[in-house]
MDAnalysis code that builds the backbone (N, CA, C; Angstrom):
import MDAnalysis as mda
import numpy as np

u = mda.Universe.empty(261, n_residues=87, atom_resindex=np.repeat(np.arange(87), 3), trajectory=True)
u.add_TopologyAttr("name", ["N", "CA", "C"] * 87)
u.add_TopologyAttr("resid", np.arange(1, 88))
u.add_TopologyAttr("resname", ["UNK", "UNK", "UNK", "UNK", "UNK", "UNK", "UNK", "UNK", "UNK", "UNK", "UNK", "UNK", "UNK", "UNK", "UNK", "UNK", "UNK", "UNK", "UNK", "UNK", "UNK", "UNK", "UNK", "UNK", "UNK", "UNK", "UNK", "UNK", "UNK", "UNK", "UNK", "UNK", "UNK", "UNK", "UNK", "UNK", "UNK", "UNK", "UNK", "UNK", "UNK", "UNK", "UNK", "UNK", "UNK", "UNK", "UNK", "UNK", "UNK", "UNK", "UNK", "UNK", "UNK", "UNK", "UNK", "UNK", "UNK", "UNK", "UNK", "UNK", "UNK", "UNK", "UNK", "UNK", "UNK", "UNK", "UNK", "UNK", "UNK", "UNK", "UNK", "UNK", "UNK", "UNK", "UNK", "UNK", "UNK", "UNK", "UNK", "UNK", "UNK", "UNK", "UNK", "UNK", "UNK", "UNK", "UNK"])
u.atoms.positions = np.array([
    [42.613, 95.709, 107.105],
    [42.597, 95.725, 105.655],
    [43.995, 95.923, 105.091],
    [45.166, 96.291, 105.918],
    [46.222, 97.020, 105.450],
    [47.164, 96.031, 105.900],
    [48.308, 95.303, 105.454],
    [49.397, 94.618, 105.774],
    [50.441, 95.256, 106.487],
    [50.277, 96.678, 106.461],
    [51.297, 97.633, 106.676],
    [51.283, 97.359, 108.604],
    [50.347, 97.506, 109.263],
    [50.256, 97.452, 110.225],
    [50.924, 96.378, 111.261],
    [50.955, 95.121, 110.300],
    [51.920, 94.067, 111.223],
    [52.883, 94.143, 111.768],
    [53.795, 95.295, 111.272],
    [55.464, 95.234, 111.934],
    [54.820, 96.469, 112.990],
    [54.092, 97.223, 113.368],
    [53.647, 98.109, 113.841],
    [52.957, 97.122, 115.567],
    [52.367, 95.735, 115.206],
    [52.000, 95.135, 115.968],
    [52.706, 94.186, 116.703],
    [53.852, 94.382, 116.499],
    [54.770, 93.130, 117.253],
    [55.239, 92.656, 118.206],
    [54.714, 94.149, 119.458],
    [54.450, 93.687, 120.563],
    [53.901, 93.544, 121.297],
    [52.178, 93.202, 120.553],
    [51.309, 92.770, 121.007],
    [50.704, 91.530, 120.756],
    [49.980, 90.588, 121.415],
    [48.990, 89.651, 121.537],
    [48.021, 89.586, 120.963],
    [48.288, 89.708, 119.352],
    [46.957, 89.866, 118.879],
    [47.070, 88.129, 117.894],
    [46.025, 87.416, 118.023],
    [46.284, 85.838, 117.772],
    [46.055, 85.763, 115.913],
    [45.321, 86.592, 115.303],
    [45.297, 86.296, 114.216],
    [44.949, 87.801, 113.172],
    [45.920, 88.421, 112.429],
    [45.485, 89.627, 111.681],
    [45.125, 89.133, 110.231],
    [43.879, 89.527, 109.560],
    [43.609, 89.408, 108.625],
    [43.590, 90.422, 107.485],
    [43.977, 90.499, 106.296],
    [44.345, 91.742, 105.289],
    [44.177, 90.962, 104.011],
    [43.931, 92.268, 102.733],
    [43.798, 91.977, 101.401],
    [43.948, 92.894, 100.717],
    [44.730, 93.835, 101.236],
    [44.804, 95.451, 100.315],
    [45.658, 95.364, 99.169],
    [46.207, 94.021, 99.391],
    [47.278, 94.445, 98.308],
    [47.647, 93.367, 97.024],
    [46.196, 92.464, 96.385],
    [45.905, 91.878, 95.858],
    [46.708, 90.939, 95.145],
    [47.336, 90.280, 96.016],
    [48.747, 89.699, 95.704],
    [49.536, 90.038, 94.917],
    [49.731, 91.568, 94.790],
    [50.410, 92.479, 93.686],
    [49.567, 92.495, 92.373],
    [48.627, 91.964, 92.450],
    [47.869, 91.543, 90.892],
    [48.746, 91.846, 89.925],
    [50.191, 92.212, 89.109],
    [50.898, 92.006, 88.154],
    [52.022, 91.667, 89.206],
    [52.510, 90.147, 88.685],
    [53.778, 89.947, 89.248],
    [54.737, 89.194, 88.618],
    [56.080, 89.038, 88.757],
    [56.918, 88.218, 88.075],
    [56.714, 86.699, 88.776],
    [56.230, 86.036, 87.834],
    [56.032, 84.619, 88.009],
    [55.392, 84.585, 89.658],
    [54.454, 85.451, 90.296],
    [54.233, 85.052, 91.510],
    [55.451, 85.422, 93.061],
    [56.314, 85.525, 92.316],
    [57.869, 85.605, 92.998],
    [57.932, 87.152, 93.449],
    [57.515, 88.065, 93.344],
    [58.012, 89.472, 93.333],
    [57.042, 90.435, 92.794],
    [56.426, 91.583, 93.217],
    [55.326, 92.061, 92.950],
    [55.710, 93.776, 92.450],
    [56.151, 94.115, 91.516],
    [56.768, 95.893, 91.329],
    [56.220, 96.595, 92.160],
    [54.580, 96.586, 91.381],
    [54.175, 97.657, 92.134],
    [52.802, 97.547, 93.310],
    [52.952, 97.693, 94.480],
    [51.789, 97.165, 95.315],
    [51.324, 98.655, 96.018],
    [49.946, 98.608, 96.206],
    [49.505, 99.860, 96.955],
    [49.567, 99.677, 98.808],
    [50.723, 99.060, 99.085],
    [51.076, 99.219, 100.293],
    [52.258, 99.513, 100.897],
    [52.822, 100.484, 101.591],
    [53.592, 100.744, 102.275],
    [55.270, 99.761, 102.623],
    [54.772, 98.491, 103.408],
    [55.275, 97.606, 103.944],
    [55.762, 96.382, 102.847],
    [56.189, 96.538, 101.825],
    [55.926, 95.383, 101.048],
    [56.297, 94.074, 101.085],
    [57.119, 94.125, 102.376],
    [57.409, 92.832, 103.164],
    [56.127, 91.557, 103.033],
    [55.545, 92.091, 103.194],
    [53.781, 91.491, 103.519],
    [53.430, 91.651, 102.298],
    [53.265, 90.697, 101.268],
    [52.291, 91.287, 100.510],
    [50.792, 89.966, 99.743],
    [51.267, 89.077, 100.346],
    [50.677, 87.796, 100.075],
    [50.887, 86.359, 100.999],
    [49.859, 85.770, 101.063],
    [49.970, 84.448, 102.295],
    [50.328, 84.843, 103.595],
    [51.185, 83.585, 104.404],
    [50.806, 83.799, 105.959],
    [52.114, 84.176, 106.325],
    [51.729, 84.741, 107.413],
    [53.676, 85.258, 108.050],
    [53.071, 85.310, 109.208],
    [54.354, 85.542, 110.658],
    [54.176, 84.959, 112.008],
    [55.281, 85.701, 112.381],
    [54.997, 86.550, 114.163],
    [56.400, 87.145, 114.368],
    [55.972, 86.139, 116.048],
    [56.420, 86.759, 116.885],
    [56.535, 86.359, 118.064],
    [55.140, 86.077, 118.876],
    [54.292, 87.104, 118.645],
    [52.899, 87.003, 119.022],
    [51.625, 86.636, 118.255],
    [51.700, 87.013, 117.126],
    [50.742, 87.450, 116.036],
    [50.945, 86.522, 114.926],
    [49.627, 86.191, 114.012],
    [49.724, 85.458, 112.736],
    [49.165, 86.494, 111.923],
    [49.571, 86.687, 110.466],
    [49.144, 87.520, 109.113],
    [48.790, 86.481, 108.233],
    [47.537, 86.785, 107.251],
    [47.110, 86.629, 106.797],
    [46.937, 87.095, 105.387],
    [47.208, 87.128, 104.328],
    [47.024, 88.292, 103.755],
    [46.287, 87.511, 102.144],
    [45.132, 87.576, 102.117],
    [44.388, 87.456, 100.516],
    [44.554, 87.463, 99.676],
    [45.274, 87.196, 98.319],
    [44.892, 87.846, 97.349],
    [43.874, 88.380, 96.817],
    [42.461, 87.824, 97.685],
    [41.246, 88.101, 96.820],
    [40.990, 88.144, 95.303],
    [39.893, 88.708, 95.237],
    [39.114, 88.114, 93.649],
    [39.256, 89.821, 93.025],
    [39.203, 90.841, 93.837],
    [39.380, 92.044, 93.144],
    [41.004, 92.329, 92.558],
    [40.609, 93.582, 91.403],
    [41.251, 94.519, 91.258],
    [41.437, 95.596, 91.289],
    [42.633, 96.704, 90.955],
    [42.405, 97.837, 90.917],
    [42.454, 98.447, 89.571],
    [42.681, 100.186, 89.125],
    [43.246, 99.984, 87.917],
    [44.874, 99.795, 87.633],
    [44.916, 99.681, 86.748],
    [43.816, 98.442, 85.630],
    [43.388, 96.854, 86.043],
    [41.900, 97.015, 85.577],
    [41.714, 95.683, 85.930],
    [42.611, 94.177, 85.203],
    [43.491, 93.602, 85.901],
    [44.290, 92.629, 85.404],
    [45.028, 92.321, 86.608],
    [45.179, 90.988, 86.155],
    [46.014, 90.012, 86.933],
    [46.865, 89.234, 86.500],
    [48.313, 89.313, 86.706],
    [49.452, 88.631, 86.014],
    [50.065, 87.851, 86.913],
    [49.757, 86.086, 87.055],
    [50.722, 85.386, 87.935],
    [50.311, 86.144, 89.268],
    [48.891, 86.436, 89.583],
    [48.309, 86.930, 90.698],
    [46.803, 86.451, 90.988],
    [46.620, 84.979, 91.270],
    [45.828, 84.198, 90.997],
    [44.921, 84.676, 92.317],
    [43.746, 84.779, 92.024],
    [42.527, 85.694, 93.112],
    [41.823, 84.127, 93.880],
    [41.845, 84.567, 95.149],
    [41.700, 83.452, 95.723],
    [40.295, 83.749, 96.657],
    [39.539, 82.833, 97.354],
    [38.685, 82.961, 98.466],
    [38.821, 81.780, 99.417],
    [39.478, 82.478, 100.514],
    [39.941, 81.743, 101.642],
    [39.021, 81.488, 102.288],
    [39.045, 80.179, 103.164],
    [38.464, 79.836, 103.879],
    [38.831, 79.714, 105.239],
    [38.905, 80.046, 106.283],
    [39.738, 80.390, 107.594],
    [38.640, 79.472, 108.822],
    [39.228, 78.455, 109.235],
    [38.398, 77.706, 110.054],
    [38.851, 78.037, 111.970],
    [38.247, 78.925, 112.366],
    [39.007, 78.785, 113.981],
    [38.688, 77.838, 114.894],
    [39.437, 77.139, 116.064],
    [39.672, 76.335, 116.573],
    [40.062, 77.222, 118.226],
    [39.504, 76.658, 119.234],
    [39.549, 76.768, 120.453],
    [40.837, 76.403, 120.985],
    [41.821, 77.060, 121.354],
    [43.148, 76.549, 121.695],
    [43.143, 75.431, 123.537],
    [43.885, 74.863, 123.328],
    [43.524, 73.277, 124.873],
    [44.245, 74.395, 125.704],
    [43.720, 74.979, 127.441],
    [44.208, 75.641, 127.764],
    [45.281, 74.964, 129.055],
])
């Protein structure tokens, strides 16, 4: 649930982390930059990122917190299709 955890995971084998805690900043400057986010790591705070082992994921989702509002923090529902890798 937490984005914070990815740099925490980087040297492990984990193929796909999924997160949404941090609602694509729900108030942001033009999408570009988020003030204030309720996570730790703010490296992470929206779409996909990739280190050596691992893929992130991260939601904006359809919620908020308070206050309910969303600025240039468009709430999304992903659809994530997995695929069997050719071994």
């Amino acid at each position: 649930h937490n984005s914070d955890y990815f740099s925490e995971i980087k040297n492990f084998k984990i193929d796909l982390m999924l997160s949404g805690h941090s609602h694509g900043g729900q108030v942001t400057l033009f999408g570009l930059w988020a003030p204030i986010l309720p996570i730790k790591q703010t490296k992470y705070w929206k779409g996909l990122y990739k280190n050596t082992y691992s893929t992130l994921y991260i939601t904006t989702g359809i919620g908020t917190i308070t206050p309910p509002v969303r600025f240039f923090a468009r709430p999304e529902i992903v659809e994530i299709i997995l695929k069997r890798k050719p071994y």
